[in-house]
FILONU-514853 format. One line per 8 residues: number of its first residue (from 1); for each residue x, y, z of C-alpha. Coordinates in steps of 0.02 Angstrom, whole numbers, plus 50000, padded with zeros to 5 digits. Example, Ala and Ser with C-alpha at 12.3 -4.5 7.8 and 13.67 -1.06 7.14 Angstrom:
FILONU-514853
1	50615:49775:50390; 50684:49947:50357
***
This chain:
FILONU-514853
1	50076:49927:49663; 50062:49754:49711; 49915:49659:49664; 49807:49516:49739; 49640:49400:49667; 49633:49220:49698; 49696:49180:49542; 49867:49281:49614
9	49861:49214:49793; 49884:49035:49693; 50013:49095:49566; 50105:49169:49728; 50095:49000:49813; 50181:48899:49641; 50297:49034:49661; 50349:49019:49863
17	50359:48829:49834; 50487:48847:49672; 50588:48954:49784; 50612:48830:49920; 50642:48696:49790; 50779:48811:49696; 50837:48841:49899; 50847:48645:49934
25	50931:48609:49755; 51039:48742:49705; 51074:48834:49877; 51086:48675:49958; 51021:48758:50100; 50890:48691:50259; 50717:48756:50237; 50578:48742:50357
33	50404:48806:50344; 50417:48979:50269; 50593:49009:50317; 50782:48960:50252; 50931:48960:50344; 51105:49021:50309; 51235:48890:50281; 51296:48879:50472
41	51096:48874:50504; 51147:49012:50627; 51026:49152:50559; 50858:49122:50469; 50758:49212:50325; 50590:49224:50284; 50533:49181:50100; 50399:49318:50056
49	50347:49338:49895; 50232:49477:49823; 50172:49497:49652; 50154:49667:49561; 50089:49782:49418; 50230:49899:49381; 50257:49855:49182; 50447:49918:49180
57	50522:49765:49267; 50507:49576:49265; 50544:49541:49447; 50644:49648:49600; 50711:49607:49794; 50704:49736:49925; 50827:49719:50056; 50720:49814:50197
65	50562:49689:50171; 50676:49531:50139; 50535:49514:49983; 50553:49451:49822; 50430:49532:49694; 50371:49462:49522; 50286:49551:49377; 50088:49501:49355
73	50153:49477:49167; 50252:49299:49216; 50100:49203:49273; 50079:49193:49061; 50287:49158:49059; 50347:48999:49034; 50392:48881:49197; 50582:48878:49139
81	50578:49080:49099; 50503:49118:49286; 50617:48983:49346; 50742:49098:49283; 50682:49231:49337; 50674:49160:49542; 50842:49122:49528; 50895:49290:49494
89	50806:49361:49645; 50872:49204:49755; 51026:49250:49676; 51011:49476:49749; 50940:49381:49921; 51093:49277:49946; 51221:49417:49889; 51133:49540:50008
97	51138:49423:50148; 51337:49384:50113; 51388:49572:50100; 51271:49693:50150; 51198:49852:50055; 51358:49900:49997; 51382:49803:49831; 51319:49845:49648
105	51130:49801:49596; 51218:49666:49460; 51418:49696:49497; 51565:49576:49537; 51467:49503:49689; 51323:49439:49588; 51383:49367:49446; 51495:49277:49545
113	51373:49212:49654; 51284:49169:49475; 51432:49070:49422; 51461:48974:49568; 51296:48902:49552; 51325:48877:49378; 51196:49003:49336; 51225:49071:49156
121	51168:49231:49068; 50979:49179:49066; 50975:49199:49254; 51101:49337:49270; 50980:49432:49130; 50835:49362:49178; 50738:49513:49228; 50822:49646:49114
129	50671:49644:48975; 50478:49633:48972; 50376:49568:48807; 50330:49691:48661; 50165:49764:48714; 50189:49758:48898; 50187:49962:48934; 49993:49967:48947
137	49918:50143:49010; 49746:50133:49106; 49664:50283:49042; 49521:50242:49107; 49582:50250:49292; 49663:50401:49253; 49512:50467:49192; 49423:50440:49360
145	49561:50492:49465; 49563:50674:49381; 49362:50698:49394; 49376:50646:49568; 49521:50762:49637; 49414:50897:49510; 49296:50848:49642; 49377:50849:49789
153	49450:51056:49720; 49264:51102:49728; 49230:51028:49889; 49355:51171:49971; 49224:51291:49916; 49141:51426:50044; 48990:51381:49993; 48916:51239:50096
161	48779:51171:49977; 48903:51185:49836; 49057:51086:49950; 48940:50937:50008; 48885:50920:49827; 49047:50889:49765; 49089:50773:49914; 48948:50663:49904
169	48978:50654:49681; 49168:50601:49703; 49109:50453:49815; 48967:50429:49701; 49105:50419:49562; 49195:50295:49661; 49024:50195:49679; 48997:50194:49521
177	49160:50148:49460; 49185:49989:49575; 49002:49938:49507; 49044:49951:49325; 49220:49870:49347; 49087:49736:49439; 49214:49748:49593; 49060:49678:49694
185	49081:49517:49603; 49180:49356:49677; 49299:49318:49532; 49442:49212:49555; 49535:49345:49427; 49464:49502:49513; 49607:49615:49564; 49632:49717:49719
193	49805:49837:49765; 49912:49870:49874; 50024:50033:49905; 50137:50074:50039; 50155:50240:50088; 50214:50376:50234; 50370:50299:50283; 50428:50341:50458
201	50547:50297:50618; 50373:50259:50716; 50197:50250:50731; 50119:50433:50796; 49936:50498:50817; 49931:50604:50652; 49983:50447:50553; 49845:50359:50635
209	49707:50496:50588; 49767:50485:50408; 49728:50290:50415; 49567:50330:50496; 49493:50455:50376; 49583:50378:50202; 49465:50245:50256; 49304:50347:50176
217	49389:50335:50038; 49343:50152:50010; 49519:50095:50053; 49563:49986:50218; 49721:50032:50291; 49858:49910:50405; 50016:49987:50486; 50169:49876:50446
225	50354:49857:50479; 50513:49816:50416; 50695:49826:50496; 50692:50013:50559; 50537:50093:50474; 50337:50093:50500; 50230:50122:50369; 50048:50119:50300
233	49973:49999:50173; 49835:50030:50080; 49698:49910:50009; 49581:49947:49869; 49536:49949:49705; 49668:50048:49593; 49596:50184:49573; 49541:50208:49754
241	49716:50165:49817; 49792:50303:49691; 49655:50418:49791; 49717:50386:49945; 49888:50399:49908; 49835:50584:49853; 49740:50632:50009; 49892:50547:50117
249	50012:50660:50049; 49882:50820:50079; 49852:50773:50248; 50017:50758:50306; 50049:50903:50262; 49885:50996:50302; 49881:50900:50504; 50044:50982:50565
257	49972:51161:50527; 49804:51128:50581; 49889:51067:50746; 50000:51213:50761; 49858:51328:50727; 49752:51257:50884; 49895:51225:50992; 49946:51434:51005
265	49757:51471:50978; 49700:51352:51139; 49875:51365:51235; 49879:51170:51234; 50029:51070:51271; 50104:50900:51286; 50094:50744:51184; 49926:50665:51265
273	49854:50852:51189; 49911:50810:51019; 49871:50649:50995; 49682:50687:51059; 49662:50839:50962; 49728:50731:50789; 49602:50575:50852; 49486:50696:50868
281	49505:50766:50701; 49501:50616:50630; 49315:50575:50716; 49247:50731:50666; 49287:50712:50473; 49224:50536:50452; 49070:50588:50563; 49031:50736:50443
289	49064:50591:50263; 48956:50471:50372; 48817:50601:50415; 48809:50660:50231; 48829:50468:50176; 48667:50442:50275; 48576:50596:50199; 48582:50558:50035
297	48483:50428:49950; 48444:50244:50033; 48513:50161:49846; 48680:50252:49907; 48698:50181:50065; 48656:50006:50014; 48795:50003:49889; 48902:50077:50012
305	48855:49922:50107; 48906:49790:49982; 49079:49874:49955; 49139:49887:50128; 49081:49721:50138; 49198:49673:50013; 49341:49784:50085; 49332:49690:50236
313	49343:49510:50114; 49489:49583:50018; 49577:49650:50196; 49546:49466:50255; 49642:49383:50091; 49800:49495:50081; 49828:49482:50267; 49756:49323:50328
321	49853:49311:50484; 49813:49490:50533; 49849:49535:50714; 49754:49680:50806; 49858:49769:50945; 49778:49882:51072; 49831:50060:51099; 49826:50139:51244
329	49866:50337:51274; 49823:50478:51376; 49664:50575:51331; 49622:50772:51329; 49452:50798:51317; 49473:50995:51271; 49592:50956:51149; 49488:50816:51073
337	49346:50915:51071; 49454:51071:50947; 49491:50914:50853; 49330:50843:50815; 49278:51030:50775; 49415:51034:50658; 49395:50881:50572; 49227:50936:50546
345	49247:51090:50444; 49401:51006:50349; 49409:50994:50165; 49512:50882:50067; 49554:50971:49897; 49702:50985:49756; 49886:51077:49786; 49983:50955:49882
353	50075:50882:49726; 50233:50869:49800; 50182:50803:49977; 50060:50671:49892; 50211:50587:49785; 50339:50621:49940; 50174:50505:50020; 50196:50354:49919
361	50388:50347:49911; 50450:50179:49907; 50630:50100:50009; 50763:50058:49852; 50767:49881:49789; 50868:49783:49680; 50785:49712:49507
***
């Protein structure tokens, strides 16, 4: 997952302005603002750089992004190690740009391009090995994320009493765990994630109820782009974010059924009819979290308060040139309504293994 704080947001900074100095000096190639140019300045790049917590690699580039990643490990490297390390992702930029997909991660291609910047063996292995000690499990996280999808099992149950219990305990269990982790807090070091998931050709009205209802999951969601794909990113604490990933994967799966099911039941047709009944759906699930949200204890709500609060504060410092765009569709109020009435009575619960990692499935990069 990638991962922000202040702390990060500076380290990513040192890291964009070493890149356009290694650009400039080594390249020899014309950057301006947060963008280099190709030798016959014909075609321009952009120079995005993320920073992540995956322990099994030092540093990647992904070709469908155009981003450069680093490990959270190197801001405790050495200048002249990450220096190293840059180079060898400047080094899988400028091969992909000169021939395409079609070459070997670290073939002929690459170390040539190495060697004609006279770029030796600690660039071309820069990112090959991570420090003794590096491979560090959070069982605590995984702790939480069992008890809550344990949780979220129960909530499917027939009984009512028993099935808004368990809802209302896995987001106290969220509470709780952002309050002990002191999540609330405005640390320069504290740490929030980032996960992309649900890959797709385009945009559609079921992807857009997912974002809508992974939202009560204390996550904030943003759709994104890259050359021929949309996608969702999600925003949270880890644990949260792992959540969401789960309940993505269920729900995609789950919708199209759920849609199917009230489409032969109700005779409705068209697109404007499925994208109102999945809207609707969407309305009538947070509606029933909110209403039980409400019904619960005061303390509850306060603290629910504070952290979407800070949602909205750590939405605000991963994307701080964040765009809103207006969409505008056709409406059905029947279908809507079978929606809203669906999304109402729908419980998010445990089976979906396979369509919850097929959720999260990241594009292929180079390390």
């Amino acid at each position: 997952m990638q991962v922000y704080s202040k702390k990060i947001i500076r380290f990513i900074e040192e890291i964009k302005k070493t890149v356009k100095e290694i650009l400039k000096e080594d390249v020899c190639l014309k950057v301006f603002g947060n963008r280099f140019y190709d030798r016959q300045e014909k075609a321009s790049y952009p120079i995005l750089v993320v920073v992540y917590n995956n322990k099994s690699m030092l540093g990647y580039f992904d070709p469908y992004f155009y981003e450069m990643g680093f490990n959270e490990l190197l801001m405790h490297t050495s200048k002249d190690k990450l220096k190293d390390i840059i180079r060898h992702e400047i080094a899988h930029y400028m091969t992909y740009i000169m021939h395409g997909h079609n070459v070997q991660t670290h073939g002929a291609e690459f170390k040539a391009y190495c060697q004609k910047l006279g770029w030796g063996s600690d660039v071309y292995l820069a990112t090959t090995c991570l420090d003794d000690g590096a491979n560090v499990k959070f069982e605590e996280e995984n702790s939480i994320l069992r008890k809550v999808q344990k949780l979220m099992a129960l909530s499917a149950s027939q009984n009512q009493h028993e099935s808004e219990q368990a809802m209302i305990k896995s987001q106290q269990l969220l509470l709780k765990h952002h309050l002990d982790a002191k999540f609330i807090d405005s640390k320069d070091d504290e740490k929030i994630f980032l996960k992309r998931i649900l890959q797709q050709k385009k945009e559609d009205s079921k992807m857009r109820s997912i974002a809508i209802i992974l939202q009560t999951f204390f996550v904030t969601t943003v759709f994104s782009r890259n050359q021929d794909s949309i996608y969702l990113e999600i925003v949270g604490d880890a644990v949260n974010v792992d959540i969401a990933e789960y309940v993505a994967g269920f729900l995609n799966f789950e919708l199209d059924g759920l849609w199917n099911h009230a489409k032969k039941e109700h005779a409705f047709k068209g697109l404007v009819a499925k994208n109102s009944f999945f809207l609707g759906l969407a309305k009538g699930y947070c509606d029933k979290i909110q209403l039980l949200k409400k019904e619960y204890n005061k303390d509850f709500c306060n603290a629910l308060m504070i952290i979407e609060k800070k949602l909205d504060e750590a939405k605000e410092m991963v994307y701080p040139h964040l765009r809103k765009t207006k969409r505008s569709h056709g409406y059905c109020p029947d279908a809507a309504s079978i929606g809203q009435q669906v999304g109402n009575a729908l419980s998010i619960h445990c089976g979906i293994t396979g369509a919850a990692k097929s959720a999260g499935k990241f594009l292929g990069f180079t390390f």
